[in-house]
N, CA, C and O atoms as a Tinker XYZ file with bonds, in Angstrom:
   452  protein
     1  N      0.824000   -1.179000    0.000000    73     2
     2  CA     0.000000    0.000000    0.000000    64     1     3
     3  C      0.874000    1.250000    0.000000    63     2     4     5
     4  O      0.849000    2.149000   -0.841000    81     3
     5  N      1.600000    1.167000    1.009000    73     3     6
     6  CA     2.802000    2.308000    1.092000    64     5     7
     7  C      3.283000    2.790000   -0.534000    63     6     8     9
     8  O      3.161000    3.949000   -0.928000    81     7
     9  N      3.877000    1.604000   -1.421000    73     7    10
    10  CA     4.144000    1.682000   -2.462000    64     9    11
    11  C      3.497000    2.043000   -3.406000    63    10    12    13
    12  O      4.044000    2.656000   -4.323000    81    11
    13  N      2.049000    1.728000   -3.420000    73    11    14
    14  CA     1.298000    2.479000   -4.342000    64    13    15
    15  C      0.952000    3.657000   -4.235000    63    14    16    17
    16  O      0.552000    4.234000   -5.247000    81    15
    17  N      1.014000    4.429000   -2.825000    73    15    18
    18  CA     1.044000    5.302000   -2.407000    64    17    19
    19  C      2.229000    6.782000   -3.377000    63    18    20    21
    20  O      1.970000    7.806000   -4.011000    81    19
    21  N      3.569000    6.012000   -2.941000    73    19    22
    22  CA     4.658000    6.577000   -3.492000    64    21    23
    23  C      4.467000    6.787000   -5.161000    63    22    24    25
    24  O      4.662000    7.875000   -5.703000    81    23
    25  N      4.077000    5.633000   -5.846000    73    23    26
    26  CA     3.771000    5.671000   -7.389000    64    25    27
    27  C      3.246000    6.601000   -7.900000    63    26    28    29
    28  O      3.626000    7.387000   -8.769000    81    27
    29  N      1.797000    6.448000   -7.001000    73    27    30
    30  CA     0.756000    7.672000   -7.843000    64    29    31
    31  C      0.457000    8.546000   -7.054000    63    30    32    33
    32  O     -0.749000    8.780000   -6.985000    81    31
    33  N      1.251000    9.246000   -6.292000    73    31    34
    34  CA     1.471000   10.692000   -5.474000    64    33    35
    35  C      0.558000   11.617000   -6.435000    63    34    36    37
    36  O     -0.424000   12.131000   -5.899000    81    35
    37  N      0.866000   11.965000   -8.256000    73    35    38
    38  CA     0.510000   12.531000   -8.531000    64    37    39
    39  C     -1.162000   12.842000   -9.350000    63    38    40    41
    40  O     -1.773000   13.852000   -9.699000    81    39
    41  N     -1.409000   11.420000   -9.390000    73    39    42
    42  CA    -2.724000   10.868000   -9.437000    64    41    43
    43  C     -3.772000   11.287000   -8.217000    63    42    44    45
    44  O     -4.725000   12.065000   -8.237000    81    43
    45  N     -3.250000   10.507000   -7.195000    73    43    46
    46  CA    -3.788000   10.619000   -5.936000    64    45    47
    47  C     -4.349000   12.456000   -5.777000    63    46    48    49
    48  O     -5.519000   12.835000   -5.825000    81    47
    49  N     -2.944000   13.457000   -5.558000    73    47    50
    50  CA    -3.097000   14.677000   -5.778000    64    49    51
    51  C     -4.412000   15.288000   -7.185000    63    50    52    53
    52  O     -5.551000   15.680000   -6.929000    81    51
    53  N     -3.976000   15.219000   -8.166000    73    51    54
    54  CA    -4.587000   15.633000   -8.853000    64    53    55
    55  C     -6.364000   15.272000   -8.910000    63    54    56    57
    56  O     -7.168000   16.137000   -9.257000    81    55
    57  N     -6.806000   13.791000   -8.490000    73    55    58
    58  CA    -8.031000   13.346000   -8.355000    64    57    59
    59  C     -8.709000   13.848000   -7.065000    63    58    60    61
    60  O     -9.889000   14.177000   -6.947000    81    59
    61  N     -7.666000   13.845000   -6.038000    73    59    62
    62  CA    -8.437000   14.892000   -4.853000    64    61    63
    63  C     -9.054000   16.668000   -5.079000    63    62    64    65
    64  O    -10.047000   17.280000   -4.686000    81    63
    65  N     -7.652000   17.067000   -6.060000    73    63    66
    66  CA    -8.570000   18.541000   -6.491000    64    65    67
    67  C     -9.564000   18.354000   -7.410000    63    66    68    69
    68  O    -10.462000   19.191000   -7.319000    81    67
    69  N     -9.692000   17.580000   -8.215000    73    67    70
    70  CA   -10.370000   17.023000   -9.059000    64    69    71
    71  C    -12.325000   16.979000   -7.817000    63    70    72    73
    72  O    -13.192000   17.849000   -7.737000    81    71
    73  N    -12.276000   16.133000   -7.398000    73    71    74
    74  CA   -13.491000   15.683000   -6.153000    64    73    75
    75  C    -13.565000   16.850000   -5.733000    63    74    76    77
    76  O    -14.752000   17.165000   -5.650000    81    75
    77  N    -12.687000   17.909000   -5.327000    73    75    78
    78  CA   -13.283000   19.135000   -4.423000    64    77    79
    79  C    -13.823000   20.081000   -5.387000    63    78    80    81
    80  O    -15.034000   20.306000   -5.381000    81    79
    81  N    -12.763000   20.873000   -6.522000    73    79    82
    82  CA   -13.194000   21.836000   -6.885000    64    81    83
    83  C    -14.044000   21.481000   -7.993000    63    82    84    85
    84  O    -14.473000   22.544000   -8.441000    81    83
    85  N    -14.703000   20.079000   -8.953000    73    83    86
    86  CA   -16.023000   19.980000   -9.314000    64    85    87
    87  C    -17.440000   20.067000   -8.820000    63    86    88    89
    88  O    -18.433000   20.451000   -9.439000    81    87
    89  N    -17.334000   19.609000   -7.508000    73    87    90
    90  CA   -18.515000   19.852000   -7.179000    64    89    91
    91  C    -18.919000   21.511000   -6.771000    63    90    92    93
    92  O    -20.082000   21.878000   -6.606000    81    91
    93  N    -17.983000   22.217000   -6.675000    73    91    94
    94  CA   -17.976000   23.704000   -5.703000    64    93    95
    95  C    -18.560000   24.500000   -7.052000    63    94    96    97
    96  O    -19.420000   25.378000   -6.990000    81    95
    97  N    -17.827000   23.951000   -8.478000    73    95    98
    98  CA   -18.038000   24.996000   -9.517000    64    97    99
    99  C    -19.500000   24.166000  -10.461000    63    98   100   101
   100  O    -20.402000   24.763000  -11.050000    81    99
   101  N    -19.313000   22.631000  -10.331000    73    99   102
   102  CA   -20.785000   22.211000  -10.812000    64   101   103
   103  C    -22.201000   22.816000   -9.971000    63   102   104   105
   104  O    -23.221000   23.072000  -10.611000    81   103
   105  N    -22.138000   22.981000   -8.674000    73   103   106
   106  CA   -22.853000   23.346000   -7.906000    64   105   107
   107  C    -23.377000   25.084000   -7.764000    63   106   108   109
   108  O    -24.219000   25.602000   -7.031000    81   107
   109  N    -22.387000   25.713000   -8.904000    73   107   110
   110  CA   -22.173000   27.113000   -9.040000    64   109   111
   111  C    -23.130000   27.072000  -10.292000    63   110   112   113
   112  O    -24.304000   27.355000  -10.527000    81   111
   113  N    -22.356000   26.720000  -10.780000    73   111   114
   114  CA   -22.910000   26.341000  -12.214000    64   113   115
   115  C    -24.654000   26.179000  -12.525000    63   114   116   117
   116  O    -25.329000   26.666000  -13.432000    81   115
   117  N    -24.942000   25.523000  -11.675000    73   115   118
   118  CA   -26.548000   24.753000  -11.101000    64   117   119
   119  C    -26.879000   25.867000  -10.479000    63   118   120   121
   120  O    -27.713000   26.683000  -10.873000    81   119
   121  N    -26.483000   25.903000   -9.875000    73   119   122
   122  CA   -27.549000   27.468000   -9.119000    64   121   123
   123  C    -27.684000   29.000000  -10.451000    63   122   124   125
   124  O    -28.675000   29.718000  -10.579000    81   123
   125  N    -26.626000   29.089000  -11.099000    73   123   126
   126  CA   -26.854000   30.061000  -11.675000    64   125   127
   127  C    -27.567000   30.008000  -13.237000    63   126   128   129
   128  O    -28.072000   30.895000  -13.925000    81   127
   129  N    -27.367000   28.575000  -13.457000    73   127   130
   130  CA   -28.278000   28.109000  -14.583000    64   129   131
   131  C    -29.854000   28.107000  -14.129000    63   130   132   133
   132  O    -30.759000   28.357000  -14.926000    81   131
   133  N    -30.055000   27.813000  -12.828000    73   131   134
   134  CA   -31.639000   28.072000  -12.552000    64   133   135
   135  C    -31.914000   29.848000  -12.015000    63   134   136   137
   136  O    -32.857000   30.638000  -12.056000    81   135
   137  N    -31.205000   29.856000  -11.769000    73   135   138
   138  CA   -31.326000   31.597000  -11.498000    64   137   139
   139  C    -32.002000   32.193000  -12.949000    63   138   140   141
   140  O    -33.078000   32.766000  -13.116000    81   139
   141  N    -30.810000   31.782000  -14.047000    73   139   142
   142  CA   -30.973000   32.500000  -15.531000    64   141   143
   143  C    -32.694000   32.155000  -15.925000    63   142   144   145
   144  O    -33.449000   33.060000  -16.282000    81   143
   145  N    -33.168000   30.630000  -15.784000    73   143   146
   146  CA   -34.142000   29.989000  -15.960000    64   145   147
   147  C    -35.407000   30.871000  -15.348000    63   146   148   149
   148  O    -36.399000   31.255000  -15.968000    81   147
   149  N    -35.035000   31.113000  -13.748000    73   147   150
   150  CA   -36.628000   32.112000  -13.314000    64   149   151
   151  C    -36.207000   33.661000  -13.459000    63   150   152   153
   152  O    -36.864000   34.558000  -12.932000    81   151
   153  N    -35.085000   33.878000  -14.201000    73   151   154
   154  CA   -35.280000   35.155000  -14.632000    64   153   155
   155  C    -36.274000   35.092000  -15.678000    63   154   156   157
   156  O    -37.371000   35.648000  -15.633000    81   155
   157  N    -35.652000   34.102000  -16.996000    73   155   158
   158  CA   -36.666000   34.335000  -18.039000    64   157   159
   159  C    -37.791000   34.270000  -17.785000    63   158   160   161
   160  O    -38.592000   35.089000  -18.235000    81   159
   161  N    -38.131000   33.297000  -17.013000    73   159   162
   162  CA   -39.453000   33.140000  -16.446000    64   161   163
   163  C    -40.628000   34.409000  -15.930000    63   162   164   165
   164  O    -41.856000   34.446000  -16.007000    81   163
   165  N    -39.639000   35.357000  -15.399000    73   163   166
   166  CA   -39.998000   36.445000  -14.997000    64   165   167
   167  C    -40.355000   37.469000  -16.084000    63   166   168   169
   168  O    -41.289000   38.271000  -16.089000    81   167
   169  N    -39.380000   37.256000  -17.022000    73   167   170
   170  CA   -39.163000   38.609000  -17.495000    64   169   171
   171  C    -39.845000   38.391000  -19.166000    63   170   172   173
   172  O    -40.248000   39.381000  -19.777000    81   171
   173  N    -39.907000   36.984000  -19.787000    73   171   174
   174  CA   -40.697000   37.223000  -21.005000    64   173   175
   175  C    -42.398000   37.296000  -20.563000    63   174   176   177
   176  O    -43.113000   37.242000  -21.563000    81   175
   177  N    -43.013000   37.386000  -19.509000    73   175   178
   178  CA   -44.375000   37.830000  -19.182000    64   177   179
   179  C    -44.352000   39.153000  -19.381000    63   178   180   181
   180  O    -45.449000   39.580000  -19.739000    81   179
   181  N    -43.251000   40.215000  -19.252000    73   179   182
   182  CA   -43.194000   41.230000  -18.891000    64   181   183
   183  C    -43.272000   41.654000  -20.269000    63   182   184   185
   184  O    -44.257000   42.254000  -20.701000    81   183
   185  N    -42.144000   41.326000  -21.057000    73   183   186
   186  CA   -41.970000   41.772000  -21.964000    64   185   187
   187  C    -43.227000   41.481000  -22.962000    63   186   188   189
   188  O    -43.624000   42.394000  -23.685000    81   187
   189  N    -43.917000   40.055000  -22.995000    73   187   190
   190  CA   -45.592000   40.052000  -23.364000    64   189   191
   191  C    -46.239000   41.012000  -23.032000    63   190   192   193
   192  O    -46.537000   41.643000  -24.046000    81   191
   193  N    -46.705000   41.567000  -21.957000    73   191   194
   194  CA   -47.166000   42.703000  -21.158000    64   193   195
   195  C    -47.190000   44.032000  -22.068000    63   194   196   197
   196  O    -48.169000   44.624000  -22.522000    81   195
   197  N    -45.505000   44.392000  -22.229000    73   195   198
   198  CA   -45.222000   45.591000  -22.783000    64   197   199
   199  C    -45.303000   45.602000  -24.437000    63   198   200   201
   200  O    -45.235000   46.574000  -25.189000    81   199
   201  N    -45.441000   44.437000  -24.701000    73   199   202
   202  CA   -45.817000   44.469000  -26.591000    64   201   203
   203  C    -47.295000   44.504000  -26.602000    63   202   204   205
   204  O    -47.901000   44.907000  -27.595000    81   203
   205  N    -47.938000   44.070000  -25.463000    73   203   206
   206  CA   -49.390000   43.828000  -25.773000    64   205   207
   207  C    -50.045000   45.354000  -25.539000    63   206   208   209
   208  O    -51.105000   45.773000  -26.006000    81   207
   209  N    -48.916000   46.188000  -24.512000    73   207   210
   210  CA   -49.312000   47.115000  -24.262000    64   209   211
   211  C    -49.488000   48.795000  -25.554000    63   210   212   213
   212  O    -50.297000   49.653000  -25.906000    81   211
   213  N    -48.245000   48.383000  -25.753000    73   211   214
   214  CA   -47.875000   48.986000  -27.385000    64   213   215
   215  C    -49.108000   48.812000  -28.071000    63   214   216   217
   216  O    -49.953000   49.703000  -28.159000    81   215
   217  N    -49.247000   47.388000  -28.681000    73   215   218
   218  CA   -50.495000   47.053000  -29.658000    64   217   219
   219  C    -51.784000   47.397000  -29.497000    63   218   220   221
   220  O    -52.585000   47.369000  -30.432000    81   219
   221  N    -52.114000   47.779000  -28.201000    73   219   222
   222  CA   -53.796000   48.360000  -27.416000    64   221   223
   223  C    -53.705000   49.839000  -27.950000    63   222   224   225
   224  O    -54.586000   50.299000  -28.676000    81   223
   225  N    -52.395000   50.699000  -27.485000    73   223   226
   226  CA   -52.042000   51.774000  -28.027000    64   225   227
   227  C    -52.313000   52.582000  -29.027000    63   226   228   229
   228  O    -52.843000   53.685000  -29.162000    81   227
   229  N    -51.479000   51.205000  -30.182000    73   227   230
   230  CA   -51.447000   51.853000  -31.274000    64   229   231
   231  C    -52.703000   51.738000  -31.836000    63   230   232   233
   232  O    -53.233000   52.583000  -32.558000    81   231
   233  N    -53.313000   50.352000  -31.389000    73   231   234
   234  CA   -54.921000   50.575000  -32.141000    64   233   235
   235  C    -55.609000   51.535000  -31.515000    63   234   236   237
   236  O    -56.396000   52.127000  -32.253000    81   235
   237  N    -55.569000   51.969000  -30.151000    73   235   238
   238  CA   -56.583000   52.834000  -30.041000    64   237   239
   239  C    -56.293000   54.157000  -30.419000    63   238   240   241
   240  O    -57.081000   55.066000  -30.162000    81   239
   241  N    -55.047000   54.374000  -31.108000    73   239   242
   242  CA   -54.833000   55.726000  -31.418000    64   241   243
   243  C    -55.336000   55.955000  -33.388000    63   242   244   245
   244  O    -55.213000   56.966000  -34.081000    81   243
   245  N    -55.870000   54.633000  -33.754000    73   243   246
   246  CA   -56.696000   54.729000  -35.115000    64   245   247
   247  C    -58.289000   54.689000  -34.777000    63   246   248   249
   248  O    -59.000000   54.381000  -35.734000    81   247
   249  N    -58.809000   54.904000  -33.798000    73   247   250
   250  CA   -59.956000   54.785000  -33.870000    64   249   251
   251  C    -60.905000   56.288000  -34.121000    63   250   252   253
   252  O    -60.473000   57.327000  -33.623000    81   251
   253  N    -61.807000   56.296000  -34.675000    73   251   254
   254  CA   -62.193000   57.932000  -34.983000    64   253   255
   255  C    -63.730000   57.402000  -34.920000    63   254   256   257
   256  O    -64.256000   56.333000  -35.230000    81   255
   257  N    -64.243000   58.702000  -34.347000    73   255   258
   258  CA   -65.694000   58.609000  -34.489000    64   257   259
   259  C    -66.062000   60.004000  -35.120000    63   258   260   261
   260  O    -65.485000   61.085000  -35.232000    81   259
   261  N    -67.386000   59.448000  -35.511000    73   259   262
   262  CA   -67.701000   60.237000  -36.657000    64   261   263
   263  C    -68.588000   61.173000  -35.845000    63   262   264   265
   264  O    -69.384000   60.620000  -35.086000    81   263
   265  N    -68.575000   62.435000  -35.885000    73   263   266
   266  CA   -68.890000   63.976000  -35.616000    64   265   267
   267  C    -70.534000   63.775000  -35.774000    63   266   268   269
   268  O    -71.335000   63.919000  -34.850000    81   267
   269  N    -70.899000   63.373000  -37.289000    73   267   270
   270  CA   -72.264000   63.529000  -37.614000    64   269   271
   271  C    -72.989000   62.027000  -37.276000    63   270   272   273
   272  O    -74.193000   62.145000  -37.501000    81   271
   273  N    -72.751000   61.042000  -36.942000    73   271   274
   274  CA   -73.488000   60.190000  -36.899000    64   273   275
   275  C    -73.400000   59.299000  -35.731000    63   274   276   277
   276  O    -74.281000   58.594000  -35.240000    81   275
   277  N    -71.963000   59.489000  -35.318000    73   275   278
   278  CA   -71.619000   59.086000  -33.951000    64   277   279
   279  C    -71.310000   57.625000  -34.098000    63   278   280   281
   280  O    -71.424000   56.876000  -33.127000    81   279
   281  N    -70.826000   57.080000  -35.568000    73   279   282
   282  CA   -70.349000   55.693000  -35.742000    64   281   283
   283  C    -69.036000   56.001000  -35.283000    63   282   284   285
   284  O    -68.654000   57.154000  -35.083000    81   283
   285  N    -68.157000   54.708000  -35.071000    73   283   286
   286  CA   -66.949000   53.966000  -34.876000    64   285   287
   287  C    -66.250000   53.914000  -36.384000    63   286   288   289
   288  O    -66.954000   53.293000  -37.180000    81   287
   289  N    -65.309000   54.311000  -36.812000    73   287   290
   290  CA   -64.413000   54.184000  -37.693000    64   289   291
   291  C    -63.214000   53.440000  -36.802000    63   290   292   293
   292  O    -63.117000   53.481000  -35.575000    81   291
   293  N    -62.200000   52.651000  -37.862000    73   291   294
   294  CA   -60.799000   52.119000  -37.335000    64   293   295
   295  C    -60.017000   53.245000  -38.239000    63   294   296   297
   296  O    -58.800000   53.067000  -38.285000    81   295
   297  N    -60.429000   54.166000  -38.830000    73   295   298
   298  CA   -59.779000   54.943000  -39.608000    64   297   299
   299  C    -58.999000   54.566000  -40.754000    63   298   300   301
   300  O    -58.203000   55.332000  -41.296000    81   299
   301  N    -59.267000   53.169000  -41.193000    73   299   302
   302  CA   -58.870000   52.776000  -42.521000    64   301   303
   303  C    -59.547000   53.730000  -43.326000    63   302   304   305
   304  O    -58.763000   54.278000  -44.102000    81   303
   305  N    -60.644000   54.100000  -43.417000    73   303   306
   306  CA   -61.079000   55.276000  -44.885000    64   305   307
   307  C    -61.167000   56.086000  -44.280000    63   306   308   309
   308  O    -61.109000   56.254000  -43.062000    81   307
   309  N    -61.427000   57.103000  -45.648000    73   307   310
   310  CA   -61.729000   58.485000  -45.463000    64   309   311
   311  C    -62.959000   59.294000  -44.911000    63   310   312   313
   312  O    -63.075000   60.446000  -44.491000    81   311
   313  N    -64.035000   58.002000  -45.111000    73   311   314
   314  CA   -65.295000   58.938000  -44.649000    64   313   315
   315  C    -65.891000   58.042000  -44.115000    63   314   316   317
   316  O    -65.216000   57.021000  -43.985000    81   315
   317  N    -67.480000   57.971000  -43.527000    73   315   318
   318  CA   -67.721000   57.244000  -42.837000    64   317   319
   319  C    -68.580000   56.525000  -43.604000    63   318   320   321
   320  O    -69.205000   56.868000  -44.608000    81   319
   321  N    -68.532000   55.117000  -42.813000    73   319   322
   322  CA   -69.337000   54.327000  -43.431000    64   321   323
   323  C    -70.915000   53.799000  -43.402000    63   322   324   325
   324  O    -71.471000   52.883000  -44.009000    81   323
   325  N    -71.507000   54.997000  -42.209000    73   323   326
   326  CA   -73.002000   54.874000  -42.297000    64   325   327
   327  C    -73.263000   56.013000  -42.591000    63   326   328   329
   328  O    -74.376000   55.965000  -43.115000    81   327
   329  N    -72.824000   57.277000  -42.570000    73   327   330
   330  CA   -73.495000   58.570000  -43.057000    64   329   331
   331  C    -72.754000   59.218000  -44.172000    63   330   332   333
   332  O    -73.221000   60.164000  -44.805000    81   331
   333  N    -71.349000   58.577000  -44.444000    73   331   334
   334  CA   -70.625000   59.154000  -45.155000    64   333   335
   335  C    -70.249000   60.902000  -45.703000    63   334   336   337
   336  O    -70.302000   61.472000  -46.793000    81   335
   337  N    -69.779000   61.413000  -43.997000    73   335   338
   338  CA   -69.443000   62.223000  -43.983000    64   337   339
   339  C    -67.956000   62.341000  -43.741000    63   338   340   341
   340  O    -67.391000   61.509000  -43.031000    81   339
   341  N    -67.415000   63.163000  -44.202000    73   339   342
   342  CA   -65.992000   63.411000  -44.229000    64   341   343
   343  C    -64.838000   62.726000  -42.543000    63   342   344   345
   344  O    -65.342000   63.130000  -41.495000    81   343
   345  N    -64.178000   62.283000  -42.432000    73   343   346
   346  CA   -64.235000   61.830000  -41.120000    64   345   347
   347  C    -62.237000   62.446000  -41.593000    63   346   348   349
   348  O    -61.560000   61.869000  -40.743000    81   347
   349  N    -61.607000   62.988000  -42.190000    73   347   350
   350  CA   -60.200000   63.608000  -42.262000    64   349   351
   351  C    -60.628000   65.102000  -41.201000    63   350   352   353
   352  O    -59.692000   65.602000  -40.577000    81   351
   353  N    -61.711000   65.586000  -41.094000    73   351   354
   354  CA   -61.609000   67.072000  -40.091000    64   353   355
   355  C    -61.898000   66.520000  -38.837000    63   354   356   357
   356  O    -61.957000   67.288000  -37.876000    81   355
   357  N    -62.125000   65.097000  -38.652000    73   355   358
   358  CA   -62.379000   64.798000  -37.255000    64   357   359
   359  C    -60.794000   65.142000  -36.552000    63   358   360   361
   360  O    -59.709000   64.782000  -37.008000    81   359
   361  N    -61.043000   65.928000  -35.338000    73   359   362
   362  CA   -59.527000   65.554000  -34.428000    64   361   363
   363  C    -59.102000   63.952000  -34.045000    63   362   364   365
   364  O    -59.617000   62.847000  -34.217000    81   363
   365  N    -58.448000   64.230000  -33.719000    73   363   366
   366  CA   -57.906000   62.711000  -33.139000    64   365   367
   367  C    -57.991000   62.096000  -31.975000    63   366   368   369
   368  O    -57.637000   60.953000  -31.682000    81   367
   369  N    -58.520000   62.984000  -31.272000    73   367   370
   370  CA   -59.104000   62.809000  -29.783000    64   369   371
   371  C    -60.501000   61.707000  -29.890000    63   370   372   373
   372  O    -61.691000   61.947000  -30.096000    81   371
   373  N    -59.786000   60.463000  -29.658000    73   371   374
   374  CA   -61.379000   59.402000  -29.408000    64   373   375
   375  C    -61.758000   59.504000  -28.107000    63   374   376   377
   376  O    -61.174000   60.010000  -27.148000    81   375
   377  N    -63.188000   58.765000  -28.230000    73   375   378
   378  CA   -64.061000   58.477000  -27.525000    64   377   379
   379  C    -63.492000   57.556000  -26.130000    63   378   380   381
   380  O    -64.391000   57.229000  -25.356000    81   379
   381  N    -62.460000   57.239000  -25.858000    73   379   382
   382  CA   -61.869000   56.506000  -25.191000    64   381   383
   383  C    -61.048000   57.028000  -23.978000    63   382   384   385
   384  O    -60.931000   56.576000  -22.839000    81   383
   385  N    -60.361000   58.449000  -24.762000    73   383   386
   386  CA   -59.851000   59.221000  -23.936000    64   385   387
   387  C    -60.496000   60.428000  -23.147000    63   386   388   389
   388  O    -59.852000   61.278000  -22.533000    81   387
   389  N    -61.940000   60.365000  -23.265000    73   387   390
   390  CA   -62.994000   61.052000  -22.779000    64   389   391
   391  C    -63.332000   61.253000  -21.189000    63   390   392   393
   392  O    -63.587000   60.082000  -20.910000    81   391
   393  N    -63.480000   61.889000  -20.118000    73   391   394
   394  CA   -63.857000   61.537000  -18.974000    64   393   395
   395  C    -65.172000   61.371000  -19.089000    63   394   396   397
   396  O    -65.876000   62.088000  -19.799000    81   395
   397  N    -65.758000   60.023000  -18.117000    73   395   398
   398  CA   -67.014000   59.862000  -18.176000    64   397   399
   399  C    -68.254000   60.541000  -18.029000    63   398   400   401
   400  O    -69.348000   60.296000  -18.538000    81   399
   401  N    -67.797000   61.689000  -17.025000    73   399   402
   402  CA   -68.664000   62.940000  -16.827000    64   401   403
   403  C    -69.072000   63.589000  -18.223000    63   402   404   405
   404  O    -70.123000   64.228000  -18.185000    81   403
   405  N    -68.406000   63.531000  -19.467000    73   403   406
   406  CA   -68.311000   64.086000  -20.700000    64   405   407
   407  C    -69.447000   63.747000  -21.757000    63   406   408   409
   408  O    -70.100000   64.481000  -22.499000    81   407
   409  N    -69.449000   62.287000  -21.550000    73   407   410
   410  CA   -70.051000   61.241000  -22.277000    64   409   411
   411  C    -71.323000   60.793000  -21.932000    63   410   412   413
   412  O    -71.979000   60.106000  -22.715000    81   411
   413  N    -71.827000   61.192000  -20.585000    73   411   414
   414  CA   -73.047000   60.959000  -19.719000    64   413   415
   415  C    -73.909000   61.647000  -19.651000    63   414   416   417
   416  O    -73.423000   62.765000  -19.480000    81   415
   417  N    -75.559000   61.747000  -19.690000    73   415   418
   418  CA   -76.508000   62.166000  -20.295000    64   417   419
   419  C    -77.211000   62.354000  -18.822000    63   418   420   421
   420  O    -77.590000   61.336000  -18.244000    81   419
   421  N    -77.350000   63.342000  -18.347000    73   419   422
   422  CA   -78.246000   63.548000  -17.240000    64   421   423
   423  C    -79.857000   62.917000  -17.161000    63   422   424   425
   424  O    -80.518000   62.845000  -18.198000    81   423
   425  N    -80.241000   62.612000  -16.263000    73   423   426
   426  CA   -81.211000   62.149000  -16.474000    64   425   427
   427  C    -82.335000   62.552000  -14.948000    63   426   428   429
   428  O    -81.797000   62.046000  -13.962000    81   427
   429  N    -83.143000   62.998000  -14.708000    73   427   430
   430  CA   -83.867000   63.293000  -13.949000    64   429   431
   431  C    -85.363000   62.667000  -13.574000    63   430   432   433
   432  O    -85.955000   62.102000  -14.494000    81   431
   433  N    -85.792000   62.713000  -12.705000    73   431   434
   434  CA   -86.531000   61.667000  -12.115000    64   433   435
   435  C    -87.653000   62.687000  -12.011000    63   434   436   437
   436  O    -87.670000   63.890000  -11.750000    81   435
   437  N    -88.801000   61.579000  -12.376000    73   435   438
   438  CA   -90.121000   62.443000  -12.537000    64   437   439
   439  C    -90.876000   61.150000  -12.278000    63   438   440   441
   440  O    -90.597000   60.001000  -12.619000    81   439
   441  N    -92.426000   61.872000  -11.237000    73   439   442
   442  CA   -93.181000   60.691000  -10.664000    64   441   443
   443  C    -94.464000   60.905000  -11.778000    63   442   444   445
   444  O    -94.989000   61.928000  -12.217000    81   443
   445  N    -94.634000   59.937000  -11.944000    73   443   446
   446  CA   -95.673000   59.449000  -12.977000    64   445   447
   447  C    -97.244000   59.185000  -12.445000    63   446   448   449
   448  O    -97.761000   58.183000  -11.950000    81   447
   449  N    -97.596000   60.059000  -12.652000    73   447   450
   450  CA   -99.520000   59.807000  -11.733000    64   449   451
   451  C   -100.628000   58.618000  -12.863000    63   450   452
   452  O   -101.777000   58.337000  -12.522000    81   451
């Protein structure tokens, strides 16, 4: 035993750093590969979020209503498509960005004999 000892001194050595510093850097390795994993996890919802948020945006910034008839355009044409009045002098301010107080029709209460 002694003798095999003496032989592979440098075996022996090298397979002991071998056993310590794999597991210290596989174990590094593993933790930061699942780290990367619930980042993405985290962060392509987000980034769904912020494209979906864009796309609500940009459509609601084509929507136009029409002055004289009070239809919904997506603003693909020029005029409207139930009264066909000019819908290019409409502003760009929709119906969406309205406060509700704006849009609401008073209504008053009367007793009926």
């Amino acid at each position: 035993m002694n003798y095999f000892l003496k032989a592979n001194k440098n075996l022996l050595t090298y397979s002991l750093i071998i056993l310590i510093v794999i597991p210290i850097f596989g174990l590094n390795f593993f933790i930061s590969f699942i780290g990367n994993i619930l980042l993405l996890l985290f962060l392509i919802p987000l980034l769904l979020l912020a494209l979906m948020f864009i796309g609500f945006n940009s459509f609601k910034s084509k929507i136009n209503t029409c002055s004289n008839c009070g239809a919904i355009s997506l603003g693909l044409s020029e005029t409207c498509m139930n009264c066909g009045a000019d819908l290019e002098n409409i502003k760009k301010s929709n119906q969406l960005d309205k406060k509700p107080s704006e849009s609401t029709i008073e209504v008053k209460a009367e007793e009926v004999k």
